[in-house]
Residue frames relative to the residue before (quaternion, step in Angstrom):
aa qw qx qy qz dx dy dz
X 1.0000 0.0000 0.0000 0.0000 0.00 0.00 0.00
X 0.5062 -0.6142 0.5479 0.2575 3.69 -0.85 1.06
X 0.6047 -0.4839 0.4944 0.3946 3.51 -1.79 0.40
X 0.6450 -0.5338 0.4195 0.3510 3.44 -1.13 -0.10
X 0.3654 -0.7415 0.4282 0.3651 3.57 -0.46 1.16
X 0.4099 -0.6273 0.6102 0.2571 3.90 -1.56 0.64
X 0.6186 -0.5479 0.5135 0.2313 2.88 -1.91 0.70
X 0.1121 -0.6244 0.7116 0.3019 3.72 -0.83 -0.47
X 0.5043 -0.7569 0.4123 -0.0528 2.49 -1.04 1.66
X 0.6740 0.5243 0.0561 0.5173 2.77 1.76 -0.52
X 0.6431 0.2817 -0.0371 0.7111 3.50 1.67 -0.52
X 0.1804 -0.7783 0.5952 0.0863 3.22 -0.62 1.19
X 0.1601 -0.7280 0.5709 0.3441 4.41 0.34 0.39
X 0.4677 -0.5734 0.6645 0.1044 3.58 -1.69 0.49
X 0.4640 0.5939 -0.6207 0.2161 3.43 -0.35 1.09
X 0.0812 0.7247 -0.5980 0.3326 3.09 -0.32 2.04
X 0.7309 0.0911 -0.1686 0.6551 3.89 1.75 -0.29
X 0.6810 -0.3585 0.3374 0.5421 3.23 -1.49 0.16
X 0.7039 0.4893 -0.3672 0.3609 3.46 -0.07 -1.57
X 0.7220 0.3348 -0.4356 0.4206 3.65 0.17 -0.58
X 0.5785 0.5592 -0.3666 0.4671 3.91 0.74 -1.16
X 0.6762 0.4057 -0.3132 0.5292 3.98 1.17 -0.74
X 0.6139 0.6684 -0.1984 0.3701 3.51 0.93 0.10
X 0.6625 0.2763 -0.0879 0.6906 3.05 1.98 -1.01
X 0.4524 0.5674 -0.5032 0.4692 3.52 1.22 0.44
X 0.4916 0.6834 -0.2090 0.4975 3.31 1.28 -1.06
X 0.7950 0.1315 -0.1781 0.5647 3.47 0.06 -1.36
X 0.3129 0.7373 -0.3622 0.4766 3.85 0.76 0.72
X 0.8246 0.1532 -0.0844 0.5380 3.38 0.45 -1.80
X 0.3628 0.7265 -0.4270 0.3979 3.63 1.87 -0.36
X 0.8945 0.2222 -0.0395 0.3859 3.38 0.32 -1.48
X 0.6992 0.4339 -0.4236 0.3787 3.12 1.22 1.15
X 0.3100 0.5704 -0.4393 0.6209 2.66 2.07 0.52
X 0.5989 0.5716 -0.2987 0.4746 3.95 0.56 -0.43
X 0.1329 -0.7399 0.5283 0.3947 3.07 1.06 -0.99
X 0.1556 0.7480 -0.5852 0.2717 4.03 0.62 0.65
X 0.8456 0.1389 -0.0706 0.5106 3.56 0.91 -1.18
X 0.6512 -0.4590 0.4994 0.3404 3.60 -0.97 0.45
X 0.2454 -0.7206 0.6176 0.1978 3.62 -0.45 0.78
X 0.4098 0.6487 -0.4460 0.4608 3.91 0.94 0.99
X 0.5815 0.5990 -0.0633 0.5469 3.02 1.29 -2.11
X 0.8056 0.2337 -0.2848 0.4640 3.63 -0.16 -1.21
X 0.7713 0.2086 -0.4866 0.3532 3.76 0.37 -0.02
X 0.2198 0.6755 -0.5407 0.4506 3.57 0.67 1.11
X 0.7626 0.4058 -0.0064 0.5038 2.85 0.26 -1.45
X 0.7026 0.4835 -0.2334 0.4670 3.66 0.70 -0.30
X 0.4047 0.7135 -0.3250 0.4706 3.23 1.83 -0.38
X 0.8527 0.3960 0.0512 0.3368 2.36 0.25 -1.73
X 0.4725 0.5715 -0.3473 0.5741 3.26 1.30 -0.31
X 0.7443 0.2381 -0.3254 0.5325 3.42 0.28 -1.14
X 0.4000 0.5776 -0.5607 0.4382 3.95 0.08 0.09
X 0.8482 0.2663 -0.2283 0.3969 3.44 -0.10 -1.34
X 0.7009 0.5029 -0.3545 0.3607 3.48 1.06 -0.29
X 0.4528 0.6789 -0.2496 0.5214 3.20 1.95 0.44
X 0.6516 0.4161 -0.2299 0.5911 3.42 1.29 -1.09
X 0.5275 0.5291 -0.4537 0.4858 3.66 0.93 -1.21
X 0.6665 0.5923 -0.3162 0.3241 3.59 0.06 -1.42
X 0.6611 0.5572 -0.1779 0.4699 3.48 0.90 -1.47
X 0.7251 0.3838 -0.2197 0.5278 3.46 0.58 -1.25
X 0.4657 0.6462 -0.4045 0.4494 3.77 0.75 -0.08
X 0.7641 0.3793 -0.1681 0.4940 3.11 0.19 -1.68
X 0.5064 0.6486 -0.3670 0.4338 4.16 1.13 -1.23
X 0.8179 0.4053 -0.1401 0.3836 3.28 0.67 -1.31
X 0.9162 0.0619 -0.3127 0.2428 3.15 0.88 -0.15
X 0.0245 -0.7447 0.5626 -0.3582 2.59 1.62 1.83
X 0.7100 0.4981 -0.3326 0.3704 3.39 0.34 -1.31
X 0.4699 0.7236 -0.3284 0.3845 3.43 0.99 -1.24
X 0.8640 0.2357 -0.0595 0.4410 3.31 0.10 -1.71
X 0.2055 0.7980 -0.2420 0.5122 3.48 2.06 0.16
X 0.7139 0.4962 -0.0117 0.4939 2.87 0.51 -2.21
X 0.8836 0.3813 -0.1179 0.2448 3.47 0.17 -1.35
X 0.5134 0.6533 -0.2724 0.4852 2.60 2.12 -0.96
X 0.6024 0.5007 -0.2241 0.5798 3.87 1.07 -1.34
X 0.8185 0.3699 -0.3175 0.3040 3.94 0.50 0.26
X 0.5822 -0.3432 0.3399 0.6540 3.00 1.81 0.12
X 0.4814 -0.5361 0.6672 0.1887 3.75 0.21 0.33
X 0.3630 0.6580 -0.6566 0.0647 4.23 -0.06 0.10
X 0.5774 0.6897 -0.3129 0.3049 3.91 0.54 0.54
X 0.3288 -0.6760 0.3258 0.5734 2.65 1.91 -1.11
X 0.3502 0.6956 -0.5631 0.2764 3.46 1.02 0.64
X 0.3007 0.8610 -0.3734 0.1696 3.58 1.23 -0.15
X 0.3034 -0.7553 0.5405 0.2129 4.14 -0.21 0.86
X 0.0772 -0.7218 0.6830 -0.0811 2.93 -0.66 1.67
X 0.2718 -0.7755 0.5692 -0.0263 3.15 -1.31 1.65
């Protein structure tokens, strides 16, 4: 089992949307093809990545279910309106 992987103290990573969370997978599989990271480390870390880009994903869609939820129960002013 590899040491534990450090923080950069300095660099905070952005993984708040897919595109960024798809971005550090990227710099992930970059630097273990490089050999920069332990090919231990990056599929740690790749777990988890995909994990969160799974929940991110989830809560996306959650939210704007509700949205159209929301609009549908006011009258639909958006065109969300159910046209029979």
């Amino acid at each position: 089992m590899g040491a534990p992987i450090p923080p950069k103290a300095t660099q905070r990573i952005r993984l708040g949307s897919l595109h960024e969370i798809r971005a550090e997978l990227a710099r992930v599989y970059r630097d273990a093809r490089a050999r920069r990271l332990p090919m231990e480390d990056a599929t740690k870390l790749t777990y988890i990545l995909v994990h969160l880009a799974r929940v991110t994903d989830q809560a996306t869609v959650e939210a704007e279910m509700c949205e159209m939820e929301d609009a549908l129960r006011k009258g639909a002013p958006n065109g969300l309106e159910h046209k029979a």
